[in-house]
C-alpha positions as CSV (number, residue, x, y, z in Angstrom):
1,X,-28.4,56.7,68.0
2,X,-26.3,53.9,68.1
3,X,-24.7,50.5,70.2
4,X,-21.5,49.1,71.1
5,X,-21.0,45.8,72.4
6,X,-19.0,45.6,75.3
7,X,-19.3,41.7,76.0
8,X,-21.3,38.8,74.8
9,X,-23.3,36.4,77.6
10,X,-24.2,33.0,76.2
11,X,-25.5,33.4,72.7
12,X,-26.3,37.1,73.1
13,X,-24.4,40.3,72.4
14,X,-24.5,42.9,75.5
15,X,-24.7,46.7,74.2
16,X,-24.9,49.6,75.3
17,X,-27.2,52.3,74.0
18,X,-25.2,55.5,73.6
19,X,-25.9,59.1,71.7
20,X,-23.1,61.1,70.4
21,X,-24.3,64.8,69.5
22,X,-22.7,67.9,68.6
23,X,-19.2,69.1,67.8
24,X,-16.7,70.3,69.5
25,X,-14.8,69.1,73.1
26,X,-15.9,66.1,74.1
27,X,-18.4,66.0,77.3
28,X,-19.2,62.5,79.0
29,X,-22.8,62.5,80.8
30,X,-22.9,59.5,83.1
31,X,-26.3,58.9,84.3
32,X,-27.9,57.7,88.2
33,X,-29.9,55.0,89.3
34,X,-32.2,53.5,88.3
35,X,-33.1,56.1,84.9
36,X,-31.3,56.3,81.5
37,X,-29.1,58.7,80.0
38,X,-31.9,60.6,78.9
39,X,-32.3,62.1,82.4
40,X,-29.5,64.1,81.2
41,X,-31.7,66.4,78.9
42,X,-31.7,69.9,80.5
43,X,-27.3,69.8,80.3
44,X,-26.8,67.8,76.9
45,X,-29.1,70.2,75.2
46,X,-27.2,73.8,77.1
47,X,-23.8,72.0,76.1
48,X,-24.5,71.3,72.6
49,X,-26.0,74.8,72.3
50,X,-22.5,76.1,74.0
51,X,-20.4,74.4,71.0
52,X,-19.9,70.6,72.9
53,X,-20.0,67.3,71.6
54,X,-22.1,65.3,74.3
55,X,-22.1,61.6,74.7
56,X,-24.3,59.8,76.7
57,X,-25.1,56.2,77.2
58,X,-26.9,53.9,79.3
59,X,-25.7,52.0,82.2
60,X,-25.7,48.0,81.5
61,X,-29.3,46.8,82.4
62,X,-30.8,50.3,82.3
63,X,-32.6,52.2,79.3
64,X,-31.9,51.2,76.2
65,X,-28.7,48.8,76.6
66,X,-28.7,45.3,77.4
67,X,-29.5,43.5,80.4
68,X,-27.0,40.7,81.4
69,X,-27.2,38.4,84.4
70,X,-23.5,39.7,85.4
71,X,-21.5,42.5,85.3
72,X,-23.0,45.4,88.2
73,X,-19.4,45.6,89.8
74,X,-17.8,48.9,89.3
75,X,-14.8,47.4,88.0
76,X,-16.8,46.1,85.0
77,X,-18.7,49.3,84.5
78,X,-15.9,51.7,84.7
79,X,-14.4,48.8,81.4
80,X,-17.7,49.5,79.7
81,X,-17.1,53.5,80.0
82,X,-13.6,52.6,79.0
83,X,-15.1,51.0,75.7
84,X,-17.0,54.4,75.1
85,X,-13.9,56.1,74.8
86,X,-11.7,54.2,73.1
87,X,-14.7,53.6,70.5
88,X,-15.2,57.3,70.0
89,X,-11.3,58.1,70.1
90,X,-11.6,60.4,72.8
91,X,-9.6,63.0,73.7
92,X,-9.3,66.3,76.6
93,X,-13.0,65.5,77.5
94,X,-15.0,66.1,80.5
95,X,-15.8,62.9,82.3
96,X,-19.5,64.2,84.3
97,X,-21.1,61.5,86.8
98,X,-24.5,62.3,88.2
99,X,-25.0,59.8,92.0
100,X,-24.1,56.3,90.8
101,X,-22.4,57.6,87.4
102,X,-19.8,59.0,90.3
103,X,-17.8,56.2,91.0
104,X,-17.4,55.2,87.1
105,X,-15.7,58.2,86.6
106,X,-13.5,58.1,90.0
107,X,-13.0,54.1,89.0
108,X,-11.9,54.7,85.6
109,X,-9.6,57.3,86.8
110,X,-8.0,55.1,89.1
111,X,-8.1,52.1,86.5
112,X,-7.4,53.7,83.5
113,X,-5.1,56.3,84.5
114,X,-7.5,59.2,83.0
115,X,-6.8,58.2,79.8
116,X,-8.6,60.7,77.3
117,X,-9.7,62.9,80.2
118,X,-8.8,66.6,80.9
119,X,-11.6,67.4,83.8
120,X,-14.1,65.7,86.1
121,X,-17.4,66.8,88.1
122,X,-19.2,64.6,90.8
123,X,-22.7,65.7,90.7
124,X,-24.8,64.2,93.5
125,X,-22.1,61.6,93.8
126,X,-21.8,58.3,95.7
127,X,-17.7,58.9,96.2
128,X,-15.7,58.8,98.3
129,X,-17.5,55.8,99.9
130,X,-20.9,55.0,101.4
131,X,-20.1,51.7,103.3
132,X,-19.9,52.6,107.3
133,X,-17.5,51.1,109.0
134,X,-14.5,51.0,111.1
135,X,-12.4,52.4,108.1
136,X,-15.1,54.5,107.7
137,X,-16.6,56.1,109.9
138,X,-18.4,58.6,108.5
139,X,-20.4,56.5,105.9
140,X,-24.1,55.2,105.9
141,X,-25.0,52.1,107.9
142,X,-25.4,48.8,105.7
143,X,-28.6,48.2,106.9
144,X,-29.6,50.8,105.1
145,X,-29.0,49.3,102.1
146,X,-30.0,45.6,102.8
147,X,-33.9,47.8,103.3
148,X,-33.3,49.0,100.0
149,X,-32.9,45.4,98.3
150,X,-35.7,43.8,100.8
151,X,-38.1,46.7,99.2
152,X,-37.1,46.2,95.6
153,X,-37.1,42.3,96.0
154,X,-40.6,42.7,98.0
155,X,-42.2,45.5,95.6
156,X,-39.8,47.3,93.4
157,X,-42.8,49.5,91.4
158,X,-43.8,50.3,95.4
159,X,-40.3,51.1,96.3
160,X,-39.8,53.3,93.2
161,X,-42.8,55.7,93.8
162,X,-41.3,56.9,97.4
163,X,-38.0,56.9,95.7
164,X,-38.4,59.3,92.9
165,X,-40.0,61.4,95.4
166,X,-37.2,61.4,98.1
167,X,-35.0,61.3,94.4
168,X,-36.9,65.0,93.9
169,X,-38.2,66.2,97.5
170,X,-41.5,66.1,95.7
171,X,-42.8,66.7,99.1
172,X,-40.9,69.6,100.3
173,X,-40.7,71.3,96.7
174,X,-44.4,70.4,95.8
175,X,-44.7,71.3,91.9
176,X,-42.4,74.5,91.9
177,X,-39.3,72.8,90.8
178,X,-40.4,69.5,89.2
179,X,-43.9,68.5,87.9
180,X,-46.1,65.8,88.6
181,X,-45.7,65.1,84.5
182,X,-42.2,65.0,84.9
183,X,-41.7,62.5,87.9
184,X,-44.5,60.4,86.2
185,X,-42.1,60.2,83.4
186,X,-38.9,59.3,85.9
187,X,-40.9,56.5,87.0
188,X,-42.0,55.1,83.3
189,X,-37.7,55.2,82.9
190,X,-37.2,53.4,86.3
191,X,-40.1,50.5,85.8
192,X,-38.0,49.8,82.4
193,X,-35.1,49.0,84.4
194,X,-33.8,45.5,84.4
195,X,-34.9,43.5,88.1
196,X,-31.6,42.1,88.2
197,X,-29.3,45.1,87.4
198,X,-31.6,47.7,90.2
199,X,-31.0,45.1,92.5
200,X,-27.0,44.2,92.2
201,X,-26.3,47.9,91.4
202,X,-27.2,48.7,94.8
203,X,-24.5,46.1,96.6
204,X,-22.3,48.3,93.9
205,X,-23.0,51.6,95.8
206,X,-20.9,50.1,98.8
207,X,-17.8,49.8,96.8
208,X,-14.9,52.5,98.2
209,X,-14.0,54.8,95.8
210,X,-11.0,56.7,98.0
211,X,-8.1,55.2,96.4
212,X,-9.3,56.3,92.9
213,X,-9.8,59.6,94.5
214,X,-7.1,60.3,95.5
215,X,-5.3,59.3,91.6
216,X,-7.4,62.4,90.1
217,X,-5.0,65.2,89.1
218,X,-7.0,67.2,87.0
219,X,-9.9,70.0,87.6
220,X,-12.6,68.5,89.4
221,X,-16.3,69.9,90.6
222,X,-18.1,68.5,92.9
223,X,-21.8,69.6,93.5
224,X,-24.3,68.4,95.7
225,X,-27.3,69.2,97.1
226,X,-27.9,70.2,100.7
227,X,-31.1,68.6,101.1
228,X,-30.4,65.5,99.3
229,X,-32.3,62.7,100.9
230,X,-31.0,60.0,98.6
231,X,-27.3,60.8,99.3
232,X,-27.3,63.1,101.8
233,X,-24.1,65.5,101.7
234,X,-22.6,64.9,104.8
235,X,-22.0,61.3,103.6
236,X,-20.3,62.4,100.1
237,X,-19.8,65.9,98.6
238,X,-18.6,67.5,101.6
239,X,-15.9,64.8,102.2
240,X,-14.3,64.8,98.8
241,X,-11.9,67.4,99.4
242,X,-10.2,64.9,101.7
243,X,-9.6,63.0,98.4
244,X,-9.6,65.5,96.0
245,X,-7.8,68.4,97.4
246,X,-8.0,70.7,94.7
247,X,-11.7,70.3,93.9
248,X,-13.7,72.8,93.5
249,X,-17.0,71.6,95.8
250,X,-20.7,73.5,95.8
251,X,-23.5,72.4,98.3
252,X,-26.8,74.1,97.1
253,X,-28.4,74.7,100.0
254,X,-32.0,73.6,99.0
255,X,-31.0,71.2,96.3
256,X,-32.4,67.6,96.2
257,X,-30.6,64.8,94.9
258,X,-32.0,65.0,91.8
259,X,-30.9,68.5,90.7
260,X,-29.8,68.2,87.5
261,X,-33.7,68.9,87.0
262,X,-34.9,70.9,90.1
263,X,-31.6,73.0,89.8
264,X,-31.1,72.8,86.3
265,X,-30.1,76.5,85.9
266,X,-27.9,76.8,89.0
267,X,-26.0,73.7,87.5
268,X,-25.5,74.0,83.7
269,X,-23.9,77.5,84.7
270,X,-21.3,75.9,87.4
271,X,-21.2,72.7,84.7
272,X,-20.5,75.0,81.3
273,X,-18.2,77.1,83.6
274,X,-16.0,74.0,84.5
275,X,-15.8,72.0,81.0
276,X,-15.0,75.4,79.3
């Protein structure tokens, strides 16, 4: 619906693509990598039906907004969600972060003091911190991550097929809870994605998220899936209360990462629940 420049790099403006629908309390839908704030459908359209005003944008170097050579640091994204608000003026909104979009909502609340935000959720989050090591040991080996940029840099259309399908459990749910139409149209989102910005994003993944954490004040949900093969729950939902005392944390038992589709219904009901 419309842009907002957030920089400039060289001669060219860099915008991001955002959509601001509906009336009422403001709801901030941050989307995952490597799709588009589009992936957000089945919650924007239940919210706006419940009497929200949903924003959504898309991530520097994904969908619709522009694709600079800098800028995949969660510092600078967290500034670019920060220009969202300030742009829109708003106030006692949600702040919702879906895998990635997770640490620019705990990173602005660390940053930005919460400013304009009454809640939070953490849907199949990256927080509290992926990176294992010895301040860390209950994180995800780096090497795990170093494969992931040797694929993309190798093959990224190969690497993305086997990704959407971990991304889904394509295998294990077969086409009960996502169809092959649908994950066909994951991937048309993904191939549209900026090289440079799938590849930094993924050094971004590593950043620790703890001290921002541990800022939040307000209510917080945290859902996750218990079959997540992307982010598996061991690694993130089930460690946030040690950051986030008072949160309010779900494990679906049979979710996959990707559960703002498969789960869509078991979701919108804890989502609408927690914004209202």
């Amino acid at each position: 619906m419309a842009y907002l420049t957030v920089g400039k790099e060289n001669s060219a403006d860099i915008e991001l693509y955002y959509e601001d629908r509906g009336t009422g309390k403001p709801v901030v839908l941050i989307h995952g990598w490597p799709l588009s704030g589009g992936s957000w459908e089945k919650q924007s359209q239940m919210l706006i039906a419940s009497g929200f005003r949903v924003i959504t944008y898309d991530r520097r170097g994904f969908g619709r907004s522009s694709a600079p050579s800098t800028g995949y640091d969660y510092d600078t994204m967290a500034g670019d969600l920060a220009k969202i608000i300030d742009k829109l003026s708003l106030a006692d909104a949600s702040l919702v972060g879906f895998s990635m979009g997770g640490g620019e909502v705990a990173r602005y609340m660390g940053k930005y003091g919460g400013k304009g935000v009454s809640k939070v959720a953490f849907i199949s989050a990256v927080t509290p911190a992926l990176r294992k090591d010895g301040n860390n040991p209950d994180g995800a080996p780096p090497e795990i991550f170093e494969g992931i940029k040797s694929k993309i840099e190798e093959d990224r259309y190969k690497f993305l097929d086997g990704f959407l399908h971990d991304f889904y459990n394509k295998k294990l749910l077969g086409g009960a809870d996502i169809s092959d139409e649908a994950l066909l149209a994951s991937r048309a989102v993904a191939n549209g994605s900026s090289y440079g910005a799938m590849l930094k994003c993924v050094d971004a993944w590593l950043e620790d998220f703890r001290p921002d954490l541990k800022s939040i004040k307000v209510p917080t949900l945290v859902v996750h899936g218990g079959a997540d093969k992307i982010v598996p729950a061991e690694v993130s939902g089930k460690r946030m209360m040690q950051f986030v005392g008072h949160a309010n944390v779900h494990i679906i038992d049979d979710a996959p990462h990707g559960l703002n589709w498969t789960h869509a219904t078991h979701l919108n009901k804890l989502l609408l629940e927690h914004v209202r």
